[in-house]
C-alpha positions in Angstrom: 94.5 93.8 124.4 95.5 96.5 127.4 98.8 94.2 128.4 99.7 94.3 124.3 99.2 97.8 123.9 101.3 98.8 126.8 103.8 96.5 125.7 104.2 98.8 122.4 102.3 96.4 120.0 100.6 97.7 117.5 97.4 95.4 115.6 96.2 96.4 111.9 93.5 95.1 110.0 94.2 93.4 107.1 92.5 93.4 104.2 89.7 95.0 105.0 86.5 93.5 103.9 87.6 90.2 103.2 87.7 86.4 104.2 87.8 87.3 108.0 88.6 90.8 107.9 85.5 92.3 109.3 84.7 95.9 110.4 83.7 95.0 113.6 87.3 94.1 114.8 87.6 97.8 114.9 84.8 97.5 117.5 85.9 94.8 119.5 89.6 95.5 119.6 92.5 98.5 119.6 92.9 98.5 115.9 95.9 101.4 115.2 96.2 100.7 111.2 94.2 99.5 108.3 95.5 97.8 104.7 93.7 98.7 101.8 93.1 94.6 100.3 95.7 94.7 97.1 93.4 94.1 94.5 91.6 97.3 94.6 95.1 99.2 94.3 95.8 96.9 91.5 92.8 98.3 89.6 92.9 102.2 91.5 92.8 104.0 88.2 90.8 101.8 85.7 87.7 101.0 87.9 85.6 103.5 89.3 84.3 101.3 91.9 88.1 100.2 93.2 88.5 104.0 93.1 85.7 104.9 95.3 86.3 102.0 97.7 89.7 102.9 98.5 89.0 106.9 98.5 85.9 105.2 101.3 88.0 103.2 103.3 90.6 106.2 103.7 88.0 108.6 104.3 86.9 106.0 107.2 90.2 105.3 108.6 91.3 108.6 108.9 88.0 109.5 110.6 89.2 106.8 113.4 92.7 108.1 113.7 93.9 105.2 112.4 96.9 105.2 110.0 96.4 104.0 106.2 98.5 101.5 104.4 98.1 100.5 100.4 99.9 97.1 99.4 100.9 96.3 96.0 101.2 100.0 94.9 103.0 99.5 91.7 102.5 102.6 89.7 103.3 106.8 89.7 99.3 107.2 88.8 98.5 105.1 92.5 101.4 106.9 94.4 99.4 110.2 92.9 96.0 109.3 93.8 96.7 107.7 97.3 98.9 110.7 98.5 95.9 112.8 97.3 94.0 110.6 99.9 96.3 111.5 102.3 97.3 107.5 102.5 99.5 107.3 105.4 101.9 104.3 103.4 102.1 102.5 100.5 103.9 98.8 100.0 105.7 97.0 97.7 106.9 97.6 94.3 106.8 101.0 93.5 110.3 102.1 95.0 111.8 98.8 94.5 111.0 95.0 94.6 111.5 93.4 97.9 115.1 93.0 99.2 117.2 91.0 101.1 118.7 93.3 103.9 122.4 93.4 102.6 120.7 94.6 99.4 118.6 97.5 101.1 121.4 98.9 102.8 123.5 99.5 99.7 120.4 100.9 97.7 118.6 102.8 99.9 121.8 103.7 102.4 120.0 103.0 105.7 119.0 105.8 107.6 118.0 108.4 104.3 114.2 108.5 104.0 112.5 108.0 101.0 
């Protein structure tokens, strides 16, 4: 893990919580971001228990130093909420479907931030 770090890579845990995506990897290796899993994004504002997962696993993260990313945010309400969080980044949707690169440099005119 050393010899990657050194080398500028940086590992993320994905989907935190499930199939293989274990807490412990946080542990056993040099973990430098965390996704929030999409379906509790897809259901941020309707389901209290999405809502205090996410607001958890934030919380968590940020208490590690690691940086925070949401995927499938979709909706202003979820951009609200996770900036409240102080979510680090959010993916997909929300500012524009995915792109081919030719595309995303006539939209987003490379090198403006969002």
């Amino acid at each position: 893990m050393v010899i990657l770090k050194k080398q500028g890579i940086i590992l993320s845990i994905n989907d935190l919580g499930t199939g293989h995506s274990s807490l412990s990897f946080i542990k056993w290796f040099s973990i430098d971001t965390m996704k929030i899993y999409q379906s509790f994004n897809e259901k941020l504002i309707n389901y209290i228990g999405d809502l205090l997962i996410v607001k958890a696993t934030i919380t968590m993260s940020k208490t590690l130093n690691l940086e925070i990313i949401a995927e499938v945010v979709e909706h202003k309400k979820h951009v609200d909420f996770l900036k409240k969080q102080k979510c680090d980044i959010i993916q997909e949707f929300y500012l524009s479907k995915p792109l081919p690169v030719s595309e995303f440099k006539k939209v987003w005119k490379c090198g403006n931030r969002f």
